[in-house]
Structures are given as C-alpha cells and as structure tokens.
VOLOTI-79042 format. One line per field, with one value per residue (C-alpha): residue number from 1; residue in one letter; x, y, z. Coordinates in nm, 3 decimals, padded with zeros to 5 digits. Layout:
! residues N
nr: (NUM, ...)
rest: (a, ...)
X: (X, ...)
Y: (Y, ...)
Z: (Z, ...)
END
This chain:
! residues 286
nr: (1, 2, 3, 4, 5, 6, 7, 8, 9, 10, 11, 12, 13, 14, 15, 16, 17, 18, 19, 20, 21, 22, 23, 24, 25, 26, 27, 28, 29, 30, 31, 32, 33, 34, 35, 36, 37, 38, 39, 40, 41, 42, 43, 44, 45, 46, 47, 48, 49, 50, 51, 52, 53, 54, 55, 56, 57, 58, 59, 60, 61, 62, 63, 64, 65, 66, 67, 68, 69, 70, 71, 72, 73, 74, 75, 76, 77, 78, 79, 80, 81, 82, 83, 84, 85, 86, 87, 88, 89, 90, 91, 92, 93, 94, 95, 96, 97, 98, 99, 100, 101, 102, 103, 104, 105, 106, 107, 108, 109, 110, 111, 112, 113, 114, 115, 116, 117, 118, 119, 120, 121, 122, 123, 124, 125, 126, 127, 128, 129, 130, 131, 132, 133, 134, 135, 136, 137, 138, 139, 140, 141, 142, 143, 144, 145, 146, 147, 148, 149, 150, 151, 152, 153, 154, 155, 156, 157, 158, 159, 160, 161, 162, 163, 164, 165, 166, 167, 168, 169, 170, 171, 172, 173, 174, 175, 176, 177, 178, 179, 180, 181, 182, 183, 184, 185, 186, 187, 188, 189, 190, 191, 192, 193, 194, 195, 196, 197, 198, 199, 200, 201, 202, 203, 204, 205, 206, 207, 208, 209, 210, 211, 212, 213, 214, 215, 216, 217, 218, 219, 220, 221, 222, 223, 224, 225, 226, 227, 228, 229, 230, 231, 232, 233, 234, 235, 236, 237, 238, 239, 240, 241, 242, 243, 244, 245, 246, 247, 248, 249, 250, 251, 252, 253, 254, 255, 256, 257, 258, 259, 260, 261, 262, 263, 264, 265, 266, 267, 268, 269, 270, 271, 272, 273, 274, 275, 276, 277, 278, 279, 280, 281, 282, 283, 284, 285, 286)
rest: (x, x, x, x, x, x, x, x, x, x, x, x, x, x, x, x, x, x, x, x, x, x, x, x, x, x, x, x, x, x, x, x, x, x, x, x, x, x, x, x, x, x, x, x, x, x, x, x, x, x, x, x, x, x, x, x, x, x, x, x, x, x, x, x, x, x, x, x, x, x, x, x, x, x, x, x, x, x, x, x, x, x, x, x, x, x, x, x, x, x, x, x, x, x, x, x, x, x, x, x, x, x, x, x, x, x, x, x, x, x, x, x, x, x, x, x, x, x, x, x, x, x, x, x, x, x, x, x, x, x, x, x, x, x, x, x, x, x, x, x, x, x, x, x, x, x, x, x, x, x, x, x, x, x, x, x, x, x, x, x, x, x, x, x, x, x, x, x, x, x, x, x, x, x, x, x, x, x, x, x, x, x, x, x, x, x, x, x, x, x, x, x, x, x, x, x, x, x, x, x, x, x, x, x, x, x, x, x, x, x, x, x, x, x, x, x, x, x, x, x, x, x, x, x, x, x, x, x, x, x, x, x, x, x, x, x, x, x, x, x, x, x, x, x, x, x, x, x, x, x, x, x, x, x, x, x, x, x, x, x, x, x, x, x, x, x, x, x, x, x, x, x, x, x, x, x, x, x, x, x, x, x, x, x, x, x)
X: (02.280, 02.630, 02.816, 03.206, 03.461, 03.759, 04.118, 04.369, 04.306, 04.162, 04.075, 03.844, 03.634, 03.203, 03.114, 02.822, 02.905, 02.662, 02.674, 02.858, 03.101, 03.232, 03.018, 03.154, 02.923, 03.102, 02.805, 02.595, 02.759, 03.080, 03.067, 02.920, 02.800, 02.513, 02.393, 02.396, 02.159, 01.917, 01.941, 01.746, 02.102, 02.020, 01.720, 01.925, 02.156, 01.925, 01.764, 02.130, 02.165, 01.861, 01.975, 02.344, 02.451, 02.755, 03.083, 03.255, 03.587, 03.885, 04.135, 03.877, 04.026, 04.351, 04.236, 04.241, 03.892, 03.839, 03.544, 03.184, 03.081, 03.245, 03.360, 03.073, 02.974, 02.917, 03.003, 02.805, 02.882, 02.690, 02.896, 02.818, 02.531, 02.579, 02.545, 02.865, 03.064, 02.964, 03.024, 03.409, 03.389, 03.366, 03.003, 02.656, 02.423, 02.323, 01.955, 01.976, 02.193, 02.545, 02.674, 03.012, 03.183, 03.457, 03.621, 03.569, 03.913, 03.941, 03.779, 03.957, 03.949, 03.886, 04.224, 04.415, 04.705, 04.695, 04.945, 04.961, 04.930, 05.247, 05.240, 05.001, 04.982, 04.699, 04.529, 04.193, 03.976, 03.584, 03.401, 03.061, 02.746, 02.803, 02.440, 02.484, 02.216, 02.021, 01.722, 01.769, 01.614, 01.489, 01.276, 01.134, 00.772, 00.893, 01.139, 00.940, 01.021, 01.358, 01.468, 01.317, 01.638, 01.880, 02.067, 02.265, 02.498, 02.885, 03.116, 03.296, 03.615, 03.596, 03.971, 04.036, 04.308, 04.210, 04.487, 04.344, 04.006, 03.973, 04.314, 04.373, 03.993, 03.883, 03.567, 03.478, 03.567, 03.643, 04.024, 04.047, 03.890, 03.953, 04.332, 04.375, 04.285, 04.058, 03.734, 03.848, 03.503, 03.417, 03.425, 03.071, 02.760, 02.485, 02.129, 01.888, 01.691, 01.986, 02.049, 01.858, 02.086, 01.950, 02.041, 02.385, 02.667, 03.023, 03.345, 03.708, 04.031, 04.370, 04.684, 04.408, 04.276, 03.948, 03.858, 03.446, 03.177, 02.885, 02.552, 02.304, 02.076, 02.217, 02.231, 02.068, 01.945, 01.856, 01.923, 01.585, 01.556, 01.922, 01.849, 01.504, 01.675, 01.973, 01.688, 01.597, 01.937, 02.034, 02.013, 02.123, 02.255, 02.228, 02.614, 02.660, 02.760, 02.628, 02.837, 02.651, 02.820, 03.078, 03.021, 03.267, 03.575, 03.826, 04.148, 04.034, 03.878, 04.179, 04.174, 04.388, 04.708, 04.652, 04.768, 05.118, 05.305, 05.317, 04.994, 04.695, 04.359, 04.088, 03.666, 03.410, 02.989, 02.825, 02.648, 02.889, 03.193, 03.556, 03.841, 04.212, 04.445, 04.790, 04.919, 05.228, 05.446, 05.403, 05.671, 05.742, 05.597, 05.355)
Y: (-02.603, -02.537, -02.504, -02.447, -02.510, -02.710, -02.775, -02.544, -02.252, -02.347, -02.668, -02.654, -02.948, -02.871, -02.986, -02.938, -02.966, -03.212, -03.273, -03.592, -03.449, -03.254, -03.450, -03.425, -03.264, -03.369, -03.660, -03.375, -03.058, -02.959, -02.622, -02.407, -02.188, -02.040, -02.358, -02.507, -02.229, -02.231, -02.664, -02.637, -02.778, -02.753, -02.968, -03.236, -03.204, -03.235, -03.546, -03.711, -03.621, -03.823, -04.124, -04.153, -04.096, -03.815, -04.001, -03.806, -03.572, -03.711, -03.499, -03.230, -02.982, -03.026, -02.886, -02.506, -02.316, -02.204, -01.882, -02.085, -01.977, -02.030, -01.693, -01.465, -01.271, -00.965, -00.826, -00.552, -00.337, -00.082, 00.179, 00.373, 00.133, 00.190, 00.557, 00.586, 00.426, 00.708, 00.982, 00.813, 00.887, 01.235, 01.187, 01.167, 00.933, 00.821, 00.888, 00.566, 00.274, 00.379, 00.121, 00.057, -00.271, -00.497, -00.757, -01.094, -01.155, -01.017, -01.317, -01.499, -01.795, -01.662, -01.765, -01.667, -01.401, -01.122, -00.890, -00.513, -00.372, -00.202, 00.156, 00.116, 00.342, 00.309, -00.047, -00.143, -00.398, -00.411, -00.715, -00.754, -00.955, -01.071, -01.194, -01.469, -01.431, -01.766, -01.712, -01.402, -01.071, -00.820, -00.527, -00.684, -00.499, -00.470, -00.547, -00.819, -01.062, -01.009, -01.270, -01.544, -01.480, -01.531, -01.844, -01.785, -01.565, -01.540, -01.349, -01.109, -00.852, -00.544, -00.454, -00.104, 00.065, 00.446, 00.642, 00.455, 00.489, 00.834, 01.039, 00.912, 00.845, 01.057, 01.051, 00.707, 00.434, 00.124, 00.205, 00.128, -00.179, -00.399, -00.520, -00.934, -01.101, -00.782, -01.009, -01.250, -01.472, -01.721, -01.983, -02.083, -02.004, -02.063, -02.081, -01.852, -02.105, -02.094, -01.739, -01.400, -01.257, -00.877, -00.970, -01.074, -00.937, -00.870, -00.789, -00.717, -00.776, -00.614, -00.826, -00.974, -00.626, -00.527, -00.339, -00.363, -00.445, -00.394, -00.580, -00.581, -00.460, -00.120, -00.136, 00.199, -00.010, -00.412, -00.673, -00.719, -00.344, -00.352, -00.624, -00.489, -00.141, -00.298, -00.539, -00.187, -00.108, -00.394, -00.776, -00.995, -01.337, -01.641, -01.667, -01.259, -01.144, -00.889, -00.708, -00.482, -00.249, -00.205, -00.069, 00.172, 00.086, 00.084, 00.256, 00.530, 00.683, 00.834, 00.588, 00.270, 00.218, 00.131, -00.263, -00.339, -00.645, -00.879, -00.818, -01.052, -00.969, -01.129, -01.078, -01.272, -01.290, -01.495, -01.782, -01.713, -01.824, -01.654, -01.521, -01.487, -01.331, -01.279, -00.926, -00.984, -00.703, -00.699, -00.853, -00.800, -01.174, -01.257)
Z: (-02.859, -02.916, -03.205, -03.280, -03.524, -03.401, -03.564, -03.803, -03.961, -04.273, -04.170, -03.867, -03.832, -03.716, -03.327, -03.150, -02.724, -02.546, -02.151, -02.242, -02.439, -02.807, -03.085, -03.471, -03.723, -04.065, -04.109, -04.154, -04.274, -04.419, -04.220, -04.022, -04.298, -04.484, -04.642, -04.292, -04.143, -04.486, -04.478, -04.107, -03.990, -03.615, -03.667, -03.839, -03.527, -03.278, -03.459, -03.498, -03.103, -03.046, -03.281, -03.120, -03.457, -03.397, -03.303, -02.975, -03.093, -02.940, -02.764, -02.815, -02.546, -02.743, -03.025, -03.172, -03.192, -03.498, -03.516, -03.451, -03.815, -04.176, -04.332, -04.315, -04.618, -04.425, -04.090, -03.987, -03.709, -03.480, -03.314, -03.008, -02.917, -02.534, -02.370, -02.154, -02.421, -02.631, -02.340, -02.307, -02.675, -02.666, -02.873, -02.782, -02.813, -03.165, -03.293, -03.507, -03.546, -03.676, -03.906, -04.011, -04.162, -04.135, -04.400, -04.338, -04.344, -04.002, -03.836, -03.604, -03.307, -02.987, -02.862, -03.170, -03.105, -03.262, -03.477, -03.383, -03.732, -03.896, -03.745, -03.496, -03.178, -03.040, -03.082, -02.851, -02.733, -02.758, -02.589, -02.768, -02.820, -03.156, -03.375, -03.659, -03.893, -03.988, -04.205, -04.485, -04.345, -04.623, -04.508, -04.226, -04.100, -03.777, -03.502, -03.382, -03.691, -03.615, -03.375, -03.603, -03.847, -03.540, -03.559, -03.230, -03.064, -02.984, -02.771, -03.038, -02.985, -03.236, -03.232, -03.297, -03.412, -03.317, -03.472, -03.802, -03.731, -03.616, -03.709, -04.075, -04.117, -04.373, -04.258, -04.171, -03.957, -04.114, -04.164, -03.838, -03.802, -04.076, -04.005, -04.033, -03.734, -03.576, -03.531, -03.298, -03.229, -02.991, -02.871, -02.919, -03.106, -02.892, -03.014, -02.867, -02.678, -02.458, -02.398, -02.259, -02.523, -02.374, -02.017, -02.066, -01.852, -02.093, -01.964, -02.071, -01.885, -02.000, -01.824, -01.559, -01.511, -01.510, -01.825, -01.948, -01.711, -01.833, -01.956, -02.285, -02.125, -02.163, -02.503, -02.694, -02.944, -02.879, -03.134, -03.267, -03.326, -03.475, -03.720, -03.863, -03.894, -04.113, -04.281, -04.424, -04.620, -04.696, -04.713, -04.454, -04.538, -04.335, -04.205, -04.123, -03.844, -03.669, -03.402, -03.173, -02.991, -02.689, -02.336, -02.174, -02.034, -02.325, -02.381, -02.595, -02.315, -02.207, -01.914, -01.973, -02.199, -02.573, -02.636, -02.636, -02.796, -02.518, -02.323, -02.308, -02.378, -02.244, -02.313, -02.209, -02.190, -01.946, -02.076, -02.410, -02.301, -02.283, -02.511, -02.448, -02.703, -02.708, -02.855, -03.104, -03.283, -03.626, -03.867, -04.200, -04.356, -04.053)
END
C-alpha cells in the first residue's frame, strides 16, 4: 500500500492511493502516527479497501502533500553509509554505522520550498532511502528481526548546511542539519510488500541537472543491519524515521555549486516517488 498525508501544514488529512484513485483514511485513523502503526492500522485499511468503506478524496491532485508520517519522535540518521560518498568526503569508510540526529521539526512535504538558513554558504542536497519504524525495536538478536519492525519506506532529502556542520561543528554534525524544513519527505510511504527497498535506484537533480545516481544496493551497511545496530543504543519507536545514508554526487564534493535562493531541487527513488523543492532566501519572520 500507499500511504500519504494530504492538505495544510498542520492539517493534513490520512490517504491511502488505490488503482482507482486517493481513498480518505479519517474513518479509521486520525494520523499517520505511532498509534496507527501499534493499532495494526494497515490491516484495518486493507479490510476497509475490501468493504468499499473509504470515500474517494476529491480534487486530490490539488491538494498539498504533507510528509507520509505524523511528527516522528526521533529521526535517526546514518552518515557515510555509501563508499564513494565517503571518498568525495575526504573520509574513509566507516567500521560501524555513524549516527547523527535531526529535530523533528525539520520535517517537511516533499514539495515544500525551502528557506536557506540565515548565514548560510554552503547549503546541500542528499536524496535517501528513508525507513519508518512500525513495531518498537529494543536489542534485537540479530539483523534478521529487523525488517519485521519496518512499516514502509519514503524518499527522504537530508539538507545540509556544511559550513554548519563541519566548520562551526565543534565536533559533531547535527548543527548542520537540523534547520526548519531540512527533512523534506515524500511523497509516499510505501509498505515493504511493495518495494526491494535494497535494489532501489536514487537520484538528485540540481536546476534539471543530474546530481546523485546511484542505488541501495551500494549501501555499506543495509537497513536491516542498520536498524538492529541502532536497536542496540537505543529504542526505536513506531513513527521514527530512519534516514540511511546518501550516495556521491553532492556539492560538498568540490564538484557542483552549493544551493542558491532560486534554484530547484529535485530527488527521487524509483518505486518511491519524486521531490521538487524550491530554494528561498531567508527573511527575517519566515
């Protein structure tokens, strides 16, 4: 199945998409949110589905996307998680998962714009496989449970602000990561049934050119082994968000411009769907 959020910020109504159209998910749940995940929500949708019992969204193409999931109580992040990214990096390849995290105020529609943050220089895009946690994972035995605590997966940008993040660090990462709006998400969530999530090709696109192209197949460390090494440090919630990794191809490696106010950013996973964000200077009051 898939699953988005549809309408204002603040006030984005639950769909699931059918072949015969965008079906509303208020009958059943208030959100896309923890309590839907623990409640066996896609169950109850997929018994509605069968019943004719969700009424069709009007207009639905009209409509803003909202991010496919309510606000997360963690997002959890894995750097370096692809070899050449971490070449263009200037690092080498991590022994274990690096983990870093961002607010959950950073999440965003996929098609949201986006401020430049006050002082920013050097602001970048990171097209990745994004995992929404659906049963709670604590100390898992081994990688091998850890796809049974997947609810689905999403197309996710980890905006970067690398003057922030690596200049005025002090050490760590998250300075530059955590500005409002740098979690754009979307526009689906799409259950695993659906998805080879670790054959899935991603790519990024700057002004219509070709940025990231790249697939998860590459990644150092795959999802399942990602989740049961985080399962170890800490608990994960149905409703987090897991985002897990970037390949190469952004600007910090020296090879493409950093965003400027004005250009369009655009990331996209096959199978996942597609992103487009508008980059806007920042104001004093936005």
């Amino acid at each position: 199945m898939k699953f988005a959020r549809l309408g204002p910020v603040g006030a984005e109504v639950p769909v699931v998409r059918t072949d015969d159209g965008v079906r509303e998910l208020t009958g059943i749940t208030a959100d896309l949110d923890a309590r839907f995940w623990e409640s066996g929500g896609p169950d109850r949708v997929a018994t509605a589905l069968a019943a004719g019992e969700l009424p069709l969204v009007d207009n639905a193409d009209g409509l803003r996307i909202g991010a496919p999931i309510g606000r997360p109580g963690a997002i959890v992040c894995i750097g370096m998680n692809y070899a050449a990214h971490a070449a263009e990096s200037g690092a080498e390849p991590p022994s274990a998962p690096v983990i870093f995290f961002k607010a959950p105020n950073t999440l965003a529609g996929p098609n949201d714009s986006v401020t430049i943050p006050r002082g920013s220089t050097k602001t970048d895009w990171e097209v990745e496989l994004g995992v929404v946690i659906g049963k709670r994972a604590s100390y898992l035995d081994s990688p091998a449970e850890s796809l049974d605590h997947v609810a689905g997966f999403v197309v996710a940008n980890d905006l970067s602000e690398r003057a922030f993040q690596i200049e005025q660090s002090g050490g760590q990462w998250s300075k530059g990561k955590i500005a409002a709006g740098f979690s754009p998400v979307g526009p689906w969530l799409v259950t695993p049934d659906e998805v080879e999530h670790q054959k899935l090709t991603l790519r990024s696109f700057v002004n219509g050119e070709p940025r990231q192209d790249s697939s998860t197949a590459d990644q150092i460390f795959d999802v399942a082994t990602v989740i049961h090494h985080l399962s170890q440090y800490m608990v994960l919630d149905p409703g987090d968000l897991i985002m897990t990794g970037t390949p190469e191809g952004v600007a910090l490696s020296g090879r493409f411009p950093y965003v400027r106010p004005g250009d369009v950013v655009e990331v996209e996973i096959d199978g996942l769907g597609r992103q487009r964000q508008e980059y806007v200077a920042w104001e004093a009051g936005r």
